[in-house]
NURO-737278 format. One record per residue (C-alpha): residue number from 1; residue in one letter; x, y, z. Coordinates in nm, 4 decimals. Example, Ala and Ser with C-alpha at 12.3 -4.5 7.8 and 13.67 -1.06 7.14 Angstrom:
// residues 2
pos|code|x|y|z
1|A|1.2300|-0.4500|0.7800
2|S|1.3670|-0.1060|0.7140
END
This chain:
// residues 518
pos|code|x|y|z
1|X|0.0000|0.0000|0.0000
2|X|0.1145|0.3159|-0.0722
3|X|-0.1465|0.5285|0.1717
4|X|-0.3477|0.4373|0.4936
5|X|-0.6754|0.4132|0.4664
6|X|-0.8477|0.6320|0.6990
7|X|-1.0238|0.4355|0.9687
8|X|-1.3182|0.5407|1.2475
9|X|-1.5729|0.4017|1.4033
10|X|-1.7895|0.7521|1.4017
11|X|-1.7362|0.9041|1.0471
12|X|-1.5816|0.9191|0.7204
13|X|-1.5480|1.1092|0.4143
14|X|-1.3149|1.0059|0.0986
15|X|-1.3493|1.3389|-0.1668
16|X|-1.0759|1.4040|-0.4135
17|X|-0.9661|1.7312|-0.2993
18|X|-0.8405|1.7638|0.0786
19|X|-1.0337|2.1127|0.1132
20|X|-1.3716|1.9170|0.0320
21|X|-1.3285|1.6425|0.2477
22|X|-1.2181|1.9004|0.5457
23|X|-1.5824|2.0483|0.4526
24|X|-1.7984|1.7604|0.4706
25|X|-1.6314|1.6326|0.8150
26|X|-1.6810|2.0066|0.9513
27|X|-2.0891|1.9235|0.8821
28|X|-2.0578|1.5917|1.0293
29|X|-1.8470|1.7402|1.3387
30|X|-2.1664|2.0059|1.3360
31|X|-2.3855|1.7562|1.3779
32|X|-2.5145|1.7077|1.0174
33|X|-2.5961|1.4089|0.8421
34|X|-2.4408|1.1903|0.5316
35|X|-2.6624|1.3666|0.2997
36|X|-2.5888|1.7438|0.4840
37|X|-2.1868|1.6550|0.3980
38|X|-2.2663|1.5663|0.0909
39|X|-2.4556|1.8724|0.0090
40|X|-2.1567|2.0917|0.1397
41|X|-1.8909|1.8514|-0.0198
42|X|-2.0717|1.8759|-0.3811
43|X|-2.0833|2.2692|-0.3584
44|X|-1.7171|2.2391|-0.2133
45|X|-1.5887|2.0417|-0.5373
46|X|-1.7919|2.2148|-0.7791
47|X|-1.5417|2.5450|-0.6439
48|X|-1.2358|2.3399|-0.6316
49|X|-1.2435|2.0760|-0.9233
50|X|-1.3894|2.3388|-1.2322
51|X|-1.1689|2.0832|-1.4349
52|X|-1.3669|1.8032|-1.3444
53|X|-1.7224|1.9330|-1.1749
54|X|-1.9454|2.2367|-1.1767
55|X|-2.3005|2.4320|-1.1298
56|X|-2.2991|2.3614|-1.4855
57|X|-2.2963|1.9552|-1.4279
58|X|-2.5065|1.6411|-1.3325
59|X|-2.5131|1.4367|-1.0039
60|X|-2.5773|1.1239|-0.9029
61|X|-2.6406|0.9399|-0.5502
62|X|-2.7173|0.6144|-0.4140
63|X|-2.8000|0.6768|-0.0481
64|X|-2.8120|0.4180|0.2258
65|X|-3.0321|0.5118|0.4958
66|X|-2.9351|0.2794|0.8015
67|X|-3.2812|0.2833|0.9789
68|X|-3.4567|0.1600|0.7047
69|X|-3.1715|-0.0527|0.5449
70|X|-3.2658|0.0704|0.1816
71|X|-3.1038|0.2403|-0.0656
72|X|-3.2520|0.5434|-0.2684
73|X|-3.1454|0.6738|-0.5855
74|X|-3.1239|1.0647|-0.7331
75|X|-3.1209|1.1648|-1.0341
76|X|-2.9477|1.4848|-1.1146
77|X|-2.9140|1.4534|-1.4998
78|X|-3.0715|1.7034|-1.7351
79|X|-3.2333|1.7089|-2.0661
80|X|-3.2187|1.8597|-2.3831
81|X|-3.3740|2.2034|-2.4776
82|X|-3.7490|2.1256|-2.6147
83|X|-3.6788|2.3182|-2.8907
84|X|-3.3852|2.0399|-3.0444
85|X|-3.3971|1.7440|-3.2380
86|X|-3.1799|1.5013|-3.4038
87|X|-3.3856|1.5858|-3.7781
88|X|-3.2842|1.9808|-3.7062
89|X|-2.9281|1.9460|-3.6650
90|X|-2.9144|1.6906|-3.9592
91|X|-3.0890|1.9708|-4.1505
92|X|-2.7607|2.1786|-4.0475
93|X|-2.5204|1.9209|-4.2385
94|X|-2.4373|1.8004|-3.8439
95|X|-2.3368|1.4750|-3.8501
96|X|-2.2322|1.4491|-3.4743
97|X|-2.2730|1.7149|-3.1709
98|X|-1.9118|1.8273|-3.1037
99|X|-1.8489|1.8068|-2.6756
100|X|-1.7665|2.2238|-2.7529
101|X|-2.0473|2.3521|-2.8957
102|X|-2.3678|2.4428|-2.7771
103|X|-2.5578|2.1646|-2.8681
104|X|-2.4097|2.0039|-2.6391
105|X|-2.4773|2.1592|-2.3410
106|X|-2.8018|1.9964|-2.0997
107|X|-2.9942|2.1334|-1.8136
108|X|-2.7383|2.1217|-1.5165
109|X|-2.9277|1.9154|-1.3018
110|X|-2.7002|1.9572|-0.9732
111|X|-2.8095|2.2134|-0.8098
112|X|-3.1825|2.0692|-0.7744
113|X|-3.0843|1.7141|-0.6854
114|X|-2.8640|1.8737|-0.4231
115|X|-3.1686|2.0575|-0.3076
116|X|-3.3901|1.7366|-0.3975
117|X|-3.2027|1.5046|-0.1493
118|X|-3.1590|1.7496|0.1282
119|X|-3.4960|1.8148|0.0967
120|X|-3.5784|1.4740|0.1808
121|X|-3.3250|1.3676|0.4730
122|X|-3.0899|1.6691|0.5343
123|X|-3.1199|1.8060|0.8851
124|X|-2.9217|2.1250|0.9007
125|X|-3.0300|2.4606|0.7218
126|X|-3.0082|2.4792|0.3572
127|X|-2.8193|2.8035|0.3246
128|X|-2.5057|2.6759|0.5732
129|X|-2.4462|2.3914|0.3562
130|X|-2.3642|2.5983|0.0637
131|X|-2.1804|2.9175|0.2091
132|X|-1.8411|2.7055|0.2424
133|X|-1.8116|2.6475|-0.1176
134|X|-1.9350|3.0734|-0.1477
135|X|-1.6671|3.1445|0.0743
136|X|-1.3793|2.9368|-0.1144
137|X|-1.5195|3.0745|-0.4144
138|X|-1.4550|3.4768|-0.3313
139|X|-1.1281|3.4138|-0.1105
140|X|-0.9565|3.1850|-0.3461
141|X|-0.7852|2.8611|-0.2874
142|X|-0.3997|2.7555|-0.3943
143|X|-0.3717|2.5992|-0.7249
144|X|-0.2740|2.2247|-0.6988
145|X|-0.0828|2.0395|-0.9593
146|X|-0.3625|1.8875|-1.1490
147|X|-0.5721|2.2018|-1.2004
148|X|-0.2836|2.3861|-1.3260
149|X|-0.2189|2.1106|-1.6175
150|X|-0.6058|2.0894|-1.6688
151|X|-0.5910|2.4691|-1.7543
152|X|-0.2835|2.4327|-1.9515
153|X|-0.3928|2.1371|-2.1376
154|X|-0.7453|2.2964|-2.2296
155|X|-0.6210|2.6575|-2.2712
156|X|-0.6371|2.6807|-2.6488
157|X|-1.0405|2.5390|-2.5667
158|X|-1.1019|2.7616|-2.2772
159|X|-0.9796|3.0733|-2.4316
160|X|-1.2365|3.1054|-2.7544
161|X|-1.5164|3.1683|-2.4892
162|X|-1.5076|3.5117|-2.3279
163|X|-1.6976|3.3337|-2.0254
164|X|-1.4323|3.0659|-2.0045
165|X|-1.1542|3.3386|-2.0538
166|X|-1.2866|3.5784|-1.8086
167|X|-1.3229|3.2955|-1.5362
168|X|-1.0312|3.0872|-1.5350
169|X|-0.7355|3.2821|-1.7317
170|X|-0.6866|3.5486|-1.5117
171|X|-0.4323|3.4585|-1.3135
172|X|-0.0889|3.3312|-1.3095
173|X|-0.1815|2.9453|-1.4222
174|X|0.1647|2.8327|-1.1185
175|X|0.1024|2.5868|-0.8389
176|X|-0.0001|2.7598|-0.5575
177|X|-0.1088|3.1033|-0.6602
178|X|-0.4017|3.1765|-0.5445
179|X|-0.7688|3.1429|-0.8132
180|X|-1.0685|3.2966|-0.7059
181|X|-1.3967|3.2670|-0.8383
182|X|-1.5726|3.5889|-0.7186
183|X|-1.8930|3.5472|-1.0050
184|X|-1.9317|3.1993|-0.9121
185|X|-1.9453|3.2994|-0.5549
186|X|-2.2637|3.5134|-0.6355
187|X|-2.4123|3.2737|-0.7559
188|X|-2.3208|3.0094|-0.4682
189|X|-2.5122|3.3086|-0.2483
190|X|-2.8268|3.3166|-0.4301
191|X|-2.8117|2.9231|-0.4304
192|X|-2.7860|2.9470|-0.0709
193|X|-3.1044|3.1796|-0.0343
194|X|-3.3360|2.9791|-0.2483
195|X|-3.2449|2.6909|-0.5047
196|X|-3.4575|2.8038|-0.7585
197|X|-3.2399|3.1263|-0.8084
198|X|-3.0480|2.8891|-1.0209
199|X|-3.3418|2.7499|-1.2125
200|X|-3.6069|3.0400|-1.2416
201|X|-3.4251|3.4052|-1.1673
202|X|-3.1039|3.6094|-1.2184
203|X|-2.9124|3.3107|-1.2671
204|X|-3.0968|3.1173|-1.5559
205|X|-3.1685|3.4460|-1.7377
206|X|-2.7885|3.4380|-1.7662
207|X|-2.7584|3.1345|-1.8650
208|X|-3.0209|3.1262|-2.1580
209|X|-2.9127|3.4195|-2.2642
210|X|-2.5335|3.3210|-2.2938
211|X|-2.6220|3.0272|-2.4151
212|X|-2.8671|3.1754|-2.7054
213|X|-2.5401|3.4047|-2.8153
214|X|-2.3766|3.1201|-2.8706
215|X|-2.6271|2.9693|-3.1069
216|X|-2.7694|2.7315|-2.8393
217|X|-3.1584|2.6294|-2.8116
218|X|-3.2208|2.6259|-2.4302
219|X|-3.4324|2.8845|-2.3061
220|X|-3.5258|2.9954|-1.9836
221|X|-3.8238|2.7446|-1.9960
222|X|-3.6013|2.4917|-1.9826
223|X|-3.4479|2.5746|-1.6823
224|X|-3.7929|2.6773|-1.5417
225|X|-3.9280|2.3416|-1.6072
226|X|-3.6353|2.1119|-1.4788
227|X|-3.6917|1.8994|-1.1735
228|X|-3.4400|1.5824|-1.0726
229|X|-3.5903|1.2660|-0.9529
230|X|-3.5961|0.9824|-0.7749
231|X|-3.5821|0.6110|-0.9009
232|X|-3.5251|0.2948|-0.7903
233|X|-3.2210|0.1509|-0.7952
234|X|-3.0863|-0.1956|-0.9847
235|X|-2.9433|-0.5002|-0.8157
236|X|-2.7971|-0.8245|-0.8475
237|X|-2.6097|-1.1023|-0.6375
238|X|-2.3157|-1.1753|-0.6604
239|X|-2.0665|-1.4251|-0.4513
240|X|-2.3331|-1.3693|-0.1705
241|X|-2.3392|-0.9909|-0.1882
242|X|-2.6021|-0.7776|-0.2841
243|X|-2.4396|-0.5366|-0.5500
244|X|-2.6863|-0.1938|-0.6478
245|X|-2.6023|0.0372|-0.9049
246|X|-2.7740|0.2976|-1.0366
247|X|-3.0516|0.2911|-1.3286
248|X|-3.0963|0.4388|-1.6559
249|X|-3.0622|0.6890|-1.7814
250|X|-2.7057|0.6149|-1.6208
251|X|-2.4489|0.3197|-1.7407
252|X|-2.4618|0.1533|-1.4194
253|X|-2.6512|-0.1929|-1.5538
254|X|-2.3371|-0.2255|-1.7836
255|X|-2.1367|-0.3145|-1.4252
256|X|-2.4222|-0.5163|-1.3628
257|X|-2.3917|-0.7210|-1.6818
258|X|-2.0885|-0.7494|-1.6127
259|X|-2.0844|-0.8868|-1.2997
260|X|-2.3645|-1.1706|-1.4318
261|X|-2.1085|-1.2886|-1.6814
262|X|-1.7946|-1.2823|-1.4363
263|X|-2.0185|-1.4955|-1.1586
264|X|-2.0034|-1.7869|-1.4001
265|X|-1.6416|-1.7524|-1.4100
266|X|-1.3985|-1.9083|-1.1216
267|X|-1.2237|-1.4955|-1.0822
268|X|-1.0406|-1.6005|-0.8168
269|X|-0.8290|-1.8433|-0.9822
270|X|-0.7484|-1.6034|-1.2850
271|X|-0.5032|-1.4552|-1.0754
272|X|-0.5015|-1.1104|-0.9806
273|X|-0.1910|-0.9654|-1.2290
274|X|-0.2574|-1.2056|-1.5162
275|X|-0.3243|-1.1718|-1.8792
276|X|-0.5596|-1.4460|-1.8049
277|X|-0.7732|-1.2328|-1.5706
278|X|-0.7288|-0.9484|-1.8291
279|X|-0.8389|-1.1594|-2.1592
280|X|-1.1657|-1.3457|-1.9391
281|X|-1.2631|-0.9584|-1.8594
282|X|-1.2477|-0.8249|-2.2093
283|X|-1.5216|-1.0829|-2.3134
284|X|-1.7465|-1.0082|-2.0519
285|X|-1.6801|-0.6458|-2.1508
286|X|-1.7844|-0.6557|-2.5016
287|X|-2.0825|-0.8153|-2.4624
288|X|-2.2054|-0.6066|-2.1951
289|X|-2.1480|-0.2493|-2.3572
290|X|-2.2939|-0.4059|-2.6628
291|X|-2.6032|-0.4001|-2.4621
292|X|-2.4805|-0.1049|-2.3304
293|X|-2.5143|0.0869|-2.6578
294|X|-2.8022|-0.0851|-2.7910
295|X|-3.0801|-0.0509|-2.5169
296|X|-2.9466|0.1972|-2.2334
297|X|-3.0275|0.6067|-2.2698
298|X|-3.3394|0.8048|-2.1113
299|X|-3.5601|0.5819|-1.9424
300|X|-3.8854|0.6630|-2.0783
301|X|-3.7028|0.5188|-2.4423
302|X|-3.6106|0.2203|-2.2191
303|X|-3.8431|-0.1371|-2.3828
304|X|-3.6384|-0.3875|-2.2235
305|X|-3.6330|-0.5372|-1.8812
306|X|-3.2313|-0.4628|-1.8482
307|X|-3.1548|-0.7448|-1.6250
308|X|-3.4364|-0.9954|-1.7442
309|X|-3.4249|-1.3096|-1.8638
310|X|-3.4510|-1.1929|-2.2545
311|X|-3.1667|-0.9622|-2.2218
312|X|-2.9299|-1.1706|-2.0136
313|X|-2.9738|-1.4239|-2.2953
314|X|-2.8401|-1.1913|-2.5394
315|X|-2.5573|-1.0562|-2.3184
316|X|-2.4318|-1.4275|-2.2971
317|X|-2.4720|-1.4958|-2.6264
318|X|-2.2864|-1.1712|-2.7021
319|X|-1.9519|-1.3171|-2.5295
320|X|-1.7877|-1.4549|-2.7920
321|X|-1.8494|-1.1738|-3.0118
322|X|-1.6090|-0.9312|-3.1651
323|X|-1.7568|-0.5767|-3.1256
324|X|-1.5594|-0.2113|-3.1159
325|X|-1.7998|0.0466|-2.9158
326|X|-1.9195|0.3426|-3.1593
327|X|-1.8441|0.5628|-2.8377
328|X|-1.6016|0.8131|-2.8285
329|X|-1.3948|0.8508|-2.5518
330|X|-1.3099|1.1422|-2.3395
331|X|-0.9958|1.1634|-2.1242
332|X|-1.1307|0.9054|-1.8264
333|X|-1.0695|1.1440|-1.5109
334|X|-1.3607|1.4726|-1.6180
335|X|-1.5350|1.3667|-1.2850
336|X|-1.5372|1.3095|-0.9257
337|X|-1.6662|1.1046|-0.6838
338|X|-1.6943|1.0502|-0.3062
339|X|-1.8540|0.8684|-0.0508
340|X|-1.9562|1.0166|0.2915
341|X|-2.0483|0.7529|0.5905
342|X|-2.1846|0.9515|0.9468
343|X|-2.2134|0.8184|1.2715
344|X|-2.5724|0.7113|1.2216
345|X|-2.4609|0.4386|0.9621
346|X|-2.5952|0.6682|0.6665
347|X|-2.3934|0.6331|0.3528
348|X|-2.4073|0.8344|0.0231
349|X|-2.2469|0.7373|-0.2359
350|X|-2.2167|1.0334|-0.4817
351|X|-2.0662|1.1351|-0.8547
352|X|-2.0900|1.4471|-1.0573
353|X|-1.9408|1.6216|-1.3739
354|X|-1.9479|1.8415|-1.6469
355|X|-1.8345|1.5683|-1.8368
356|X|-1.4827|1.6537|-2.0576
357|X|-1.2798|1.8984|-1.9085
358|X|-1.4277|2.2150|-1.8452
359|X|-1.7221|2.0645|-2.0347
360|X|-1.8220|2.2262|-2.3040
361|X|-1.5652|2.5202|-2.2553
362|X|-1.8700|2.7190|-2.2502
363|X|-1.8903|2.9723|-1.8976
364|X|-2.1644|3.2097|-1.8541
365|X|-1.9633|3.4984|-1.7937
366|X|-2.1755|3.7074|-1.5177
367|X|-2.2281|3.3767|-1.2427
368|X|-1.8999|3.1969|-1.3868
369|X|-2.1258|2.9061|-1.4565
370|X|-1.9443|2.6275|-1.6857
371|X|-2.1656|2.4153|-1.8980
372|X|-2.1979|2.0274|-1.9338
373|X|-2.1404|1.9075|-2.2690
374|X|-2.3197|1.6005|-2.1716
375|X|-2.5589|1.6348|-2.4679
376|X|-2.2874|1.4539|-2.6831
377|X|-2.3732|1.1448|-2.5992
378|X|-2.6442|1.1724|-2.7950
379|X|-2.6336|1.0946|-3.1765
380|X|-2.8227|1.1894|-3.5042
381|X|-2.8768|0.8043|-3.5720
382|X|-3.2462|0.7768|-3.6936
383|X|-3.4204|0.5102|-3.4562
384|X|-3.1395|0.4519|-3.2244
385|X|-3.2161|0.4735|-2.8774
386|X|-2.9992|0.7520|-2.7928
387|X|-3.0740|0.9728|-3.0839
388|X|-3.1088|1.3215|-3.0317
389|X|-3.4680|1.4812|-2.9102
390|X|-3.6553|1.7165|-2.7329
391|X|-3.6885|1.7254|-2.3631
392|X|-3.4395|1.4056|-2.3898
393|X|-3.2031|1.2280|-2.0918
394|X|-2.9123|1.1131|-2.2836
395|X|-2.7167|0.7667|-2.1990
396|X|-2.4828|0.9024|-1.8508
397|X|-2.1781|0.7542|-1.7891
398|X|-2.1970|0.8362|-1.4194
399|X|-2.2830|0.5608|-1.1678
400|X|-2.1780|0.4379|-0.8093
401|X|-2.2084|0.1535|-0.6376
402|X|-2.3170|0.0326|-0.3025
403|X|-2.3080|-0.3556|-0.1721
404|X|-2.4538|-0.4984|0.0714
405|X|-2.4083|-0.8215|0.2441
406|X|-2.6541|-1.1453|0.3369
407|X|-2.8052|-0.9036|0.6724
408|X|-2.9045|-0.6517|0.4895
409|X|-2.5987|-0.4265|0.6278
410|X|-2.4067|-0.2144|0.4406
411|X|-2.0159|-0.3349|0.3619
412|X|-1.8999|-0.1474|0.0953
413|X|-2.0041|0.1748|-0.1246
414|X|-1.7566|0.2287|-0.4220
415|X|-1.7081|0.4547|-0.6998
416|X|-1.4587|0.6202|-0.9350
417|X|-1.3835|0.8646|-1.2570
418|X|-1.3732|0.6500|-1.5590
419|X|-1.6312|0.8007|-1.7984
420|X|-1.7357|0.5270|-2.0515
421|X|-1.4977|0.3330|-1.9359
422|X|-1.6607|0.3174|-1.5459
423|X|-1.8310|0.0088|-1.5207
424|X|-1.4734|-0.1662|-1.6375
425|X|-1.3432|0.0111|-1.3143
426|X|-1.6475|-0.0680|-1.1461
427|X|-1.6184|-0.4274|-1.2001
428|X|-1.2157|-0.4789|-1.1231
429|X|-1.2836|-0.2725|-0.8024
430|X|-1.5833|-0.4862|-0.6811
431|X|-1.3927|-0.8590|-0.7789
432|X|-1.0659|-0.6960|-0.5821
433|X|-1.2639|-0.7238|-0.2820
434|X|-1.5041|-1.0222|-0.3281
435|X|-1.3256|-1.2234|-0.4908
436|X|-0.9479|-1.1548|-0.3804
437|X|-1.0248|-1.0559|-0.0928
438|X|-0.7978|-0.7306|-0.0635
439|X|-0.8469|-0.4953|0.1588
440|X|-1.0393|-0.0986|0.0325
441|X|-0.6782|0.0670|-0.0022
442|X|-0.5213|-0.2355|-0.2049
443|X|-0.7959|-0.2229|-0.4211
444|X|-0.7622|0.0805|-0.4717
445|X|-0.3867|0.0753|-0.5524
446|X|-0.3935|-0.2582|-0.7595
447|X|-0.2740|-0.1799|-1.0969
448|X|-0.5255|-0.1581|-1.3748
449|X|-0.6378|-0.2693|-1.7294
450|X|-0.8814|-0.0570|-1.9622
451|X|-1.0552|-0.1770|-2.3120
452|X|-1.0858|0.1532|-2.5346
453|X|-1.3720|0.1586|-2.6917
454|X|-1.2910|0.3007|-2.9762
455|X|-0.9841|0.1720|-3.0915
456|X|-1.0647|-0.1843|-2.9183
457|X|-0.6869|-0.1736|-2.7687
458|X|-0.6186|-0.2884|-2.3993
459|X|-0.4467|-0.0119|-2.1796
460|X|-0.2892|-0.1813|-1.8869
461|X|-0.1116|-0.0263|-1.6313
462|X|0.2288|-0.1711|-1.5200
463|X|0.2444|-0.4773|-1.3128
464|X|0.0601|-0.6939|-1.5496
465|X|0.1861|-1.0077|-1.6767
466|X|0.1495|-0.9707|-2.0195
467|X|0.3011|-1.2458|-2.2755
468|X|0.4853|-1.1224|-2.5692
469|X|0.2463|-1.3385|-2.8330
470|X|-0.0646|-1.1540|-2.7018
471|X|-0.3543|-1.1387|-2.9561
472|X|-0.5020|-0.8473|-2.8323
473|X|-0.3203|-0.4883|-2.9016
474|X|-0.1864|-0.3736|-2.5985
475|X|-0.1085|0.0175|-2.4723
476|X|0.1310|-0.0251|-2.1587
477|X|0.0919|0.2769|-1.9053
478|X|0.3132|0.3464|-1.6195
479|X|0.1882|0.2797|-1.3000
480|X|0.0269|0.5225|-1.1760
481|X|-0.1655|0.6474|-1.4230
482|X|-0.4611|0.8462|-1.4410
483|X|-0.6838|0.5336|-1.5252
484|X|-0.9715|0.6726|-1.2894
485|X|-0.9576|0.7997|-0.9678
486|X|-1.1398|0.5789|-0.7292
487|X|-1.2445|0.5874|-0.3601
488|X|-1.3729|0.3203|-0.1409
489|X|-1.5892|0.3045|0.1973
490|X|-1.5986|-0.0295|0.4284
491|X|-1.7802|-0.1031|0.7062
492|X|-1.6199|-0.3583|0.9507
493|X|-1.7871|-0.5491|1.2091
494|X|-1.6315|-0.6522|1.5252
495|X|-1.7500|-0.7272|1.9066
496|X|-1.7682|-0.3447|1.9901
497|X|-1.9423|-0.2071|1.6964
498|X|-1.8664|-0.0681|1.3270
499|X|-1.5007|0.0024|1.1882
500|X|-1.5148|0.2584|0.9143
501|X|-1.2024|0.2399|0.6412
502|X|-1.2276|0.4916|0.3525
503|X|-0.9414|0.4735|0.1004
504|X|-0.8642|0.7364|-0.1620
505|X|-0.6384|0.6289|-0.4709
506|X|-0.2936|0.7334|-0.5522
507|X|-0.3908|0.8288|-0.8852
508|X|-0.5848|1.1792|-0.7909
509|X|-0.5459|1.4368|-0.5003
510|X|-0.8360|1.2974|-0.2428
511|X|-0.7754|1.1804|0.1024
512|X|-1.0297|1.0178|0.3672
513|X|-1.0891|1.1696|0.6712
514|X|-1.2960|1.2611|1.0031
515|X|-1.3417|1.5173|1.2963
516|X|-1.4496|1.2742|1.5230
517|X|-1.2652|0.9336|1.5561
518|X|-1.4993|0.7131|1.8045
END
């Protein structure tokens, strides 16, 4: 191992930035809730991690709510403008929505999901879960290493939008100058008077009207309109466990499949560093995104029972199948997750993003509001299930994961960057544990192996056994590399109670921590 997991028995939160994770213990230590952290660790990120999250973005939760022993699901994706279609941009001689323009750009559904969930089990006031990320926002934080890059990398992107410009070019782009977001931090302060400032006042006039200069079709009845929601979430077995992930319109099934296929399959005695585990994996991968990409987008388009008899008999007569994913790929760390566990036993296990870096590259330049480009993921394909339309949810590659085991109690809640490549992550994570039986941090650390989608080459991270006659093209990476960034909470049982561990991976900037030990 090359950290410590951090390990309570009271509480526990895992973010990628240190800042966040101070925030969400300082609710805890106040007395709040899971979901009050992760209201304040959300807003926290969104400040901290522009690169990879935003008011602009989606979220995602699975929350475990220890009295009841269930697990609820939010949905914090948005839609397209009601005014767009697939036919209309074909009409345009667009063949494909580019991640930079404003076609891309969805409802950011973050804000009210936030709202949504806190709403429903929060416990301390609204307005004192947001003013943390206000206050980083107008005083500035140091610049870490991987911002810096982020803006380097995506300079030539972020500098063609006067919004973008304005917002993040201003200062010296050096480790540990200090970036402040002083527009953003208006807008954190009408958030933290009333939610709907973001949806229905100042705030989305902005944003429609930015958006409109820009050539976009979302209007202000758009935002008006947009509510997140809640859903159930989808489960399997497997080894014993009870593994949930979240639902469509999000690509957590495709972990799901993939977990069917690998519970036929003695994992254990692949070997943890082999080429065997890694060529056994790649089957069940191409079958399951193959159902990935032919039944999963907005659920209301959804025909098929996911994990039903029908379409489990496809997915396993999909394993011997060739197939190369029409997906393209973004760079695999544009997100961030975390999980949050308080001293009731309450656990949420929550994602969000803006999708590619600095999404779209698109910032309303008044609120410094960066936009999603999560609306390419849809495509002009006539009759395909994620083909471009009004008022439409587009296939998410955001999901997390929480398992459960034969009592009902909760034992693990995982989740990870990754973009489409997720539910791989997902999958290697979850068998680490079950089926190795490694400890959070070491599976975690464990080296890694990606199929791209596109190109249908293996990336593998050192530490792999891999023979020189391999049939399958392989991309060596050093180890580490930036192959998601994962985090990872267990709950340990022993004569005097609960042992928390969170573990945060070497490959970002998050650590694990608490206020209050025992």
């Amino acid at each position: 191992m090359f950290k410590t997991p951090f390990i309570s028995t009271y509480e526990v939160v895992v973010s990628e930035h240190p800042i966040a994770s101070v925030i969400g213990a300082k609710v805890l230590d106040a007395g709040g809730n899971a979901v009050d952290a992760a209201v304040a660790t959300s807003f926290a990120l969104s400040v901290l991690q522009p690169q990879l999250s935003g008011l602009g973005g989606d979220y995602f939760a699975l929350i475990y709510i220890a009295d009841e022993g269930r697990i609820y699901f939010i949905n914090g994706s948005g839609y397209s403008s009601k005014t767009i279609n697939a036919e209309l941009l074909r009409s345009l001689g667009i063949s494909e929505i580019h991640p930079n323009s404003p076609y891309s750009v969805t409802i950011p559904g973050m804000v009210d999901s936030l709202h949504n969930m806190w709403e429903k089990f929060g416990v301390l006031e609204w307005g004192d879960l947001v003013r943390p990320a206000m206050e980083l926002a107008i005083k500035g934080f140091p610049m870490y290493p991987s911002l810096v890059k982020a803006l380097k990398d995506n300079y030539e992107i972020l500098v063609r939008d006067e919004g973008s410009r304005s917002t993040y070019l201003t200062s010296d782009l050096e480790i540990g100058n200090i970036i402040k977001f002083p527009n953003m931090g208006k807008a954190l302060e009408l958030i933290s008077e009333d939610y709907r400032n973001f949806y229905e006042g100042e705030i989305a006039e902005a944003m429609a009207n930015y958006l409109s200069s820009k050539g976009g079709f979302i209007d202000i009845s758009d935002f008006k309109d947009y509510k997140s929601f809640w859903d159930e979430p989808l489960e399997i077995e497997y080894r014993g466990y009870k593994v949930f992930e979240t639902p469509p319109n999000t690509q957590g099934v495709t972990t799901l499949h993939i977990l069917h296929l690998l519970s036929h399959i003695n994992v254990g005695g692949l070997g943890m560093l082999t080429y065997e585990r890694i060529k056994t994996f790649l089957k069940c991968f191409k079958a399951a995104y193959r159902i990935r990409d032919k039944y999963v987008g907005d659920p209301r388009y959804v025909s098929k029972d996911l994990l039903g008899n029908e379409v489990i008999g496809e997915l396993i007569g999909m394993l011997d199948d060739a197939y190369t994913s029409r997906k393209t790929t973004p760079a695999i760390g544009d997100t961030t997750y975390y999980v949050i566990s308080d001293r009731y036993g309450n656990v949420v296990s929550g994602i969000q993003s803006i999708f590619y870096a600095f999404g779209s590259g698109i910032t309303e330049p008044k609120y410094g509001i960066t936009f999603n480009c999560r609306g390419s993921s849809f495509n002009l394909i006539k009759g395909d299930i994620n083909e471009l339309a009004p008022r439409k949810y587009p296939l998410h590659t955001l999901s997390s994961t929480i398992i459960l085991d034969s009592n009902n109690s909760l034992k693990w809640a995982l989740g990870t960057s990754g973009g489409h490549y997720r539910p791989q992550i997902h999958a290697q994570l979850i068998t680490n544990l079950i089926d190795y039986g490694l400890d959070p941090q070491t599976s975690v650390e464990l080296p890694r192996f990606l199929w791209d989608l596109s190109t249908n080459e293996l990336v593998v991270e050192e530490g792999f056994g891999i023979p020189g006659d391999c049939e399958n093209r392989v991309r060596a990476v050093k180890y580490p590399s930036r192959l998601g960034v994962a985090a990872i909470l267990e709950v340990r049982k022993n004569a005097k109670g609960n042992i928390k561990l969170g573990a945060s991976d070497i490959r970002g900037d998050g650590i694990g921590l608490g206020l209050k030990l025992s």
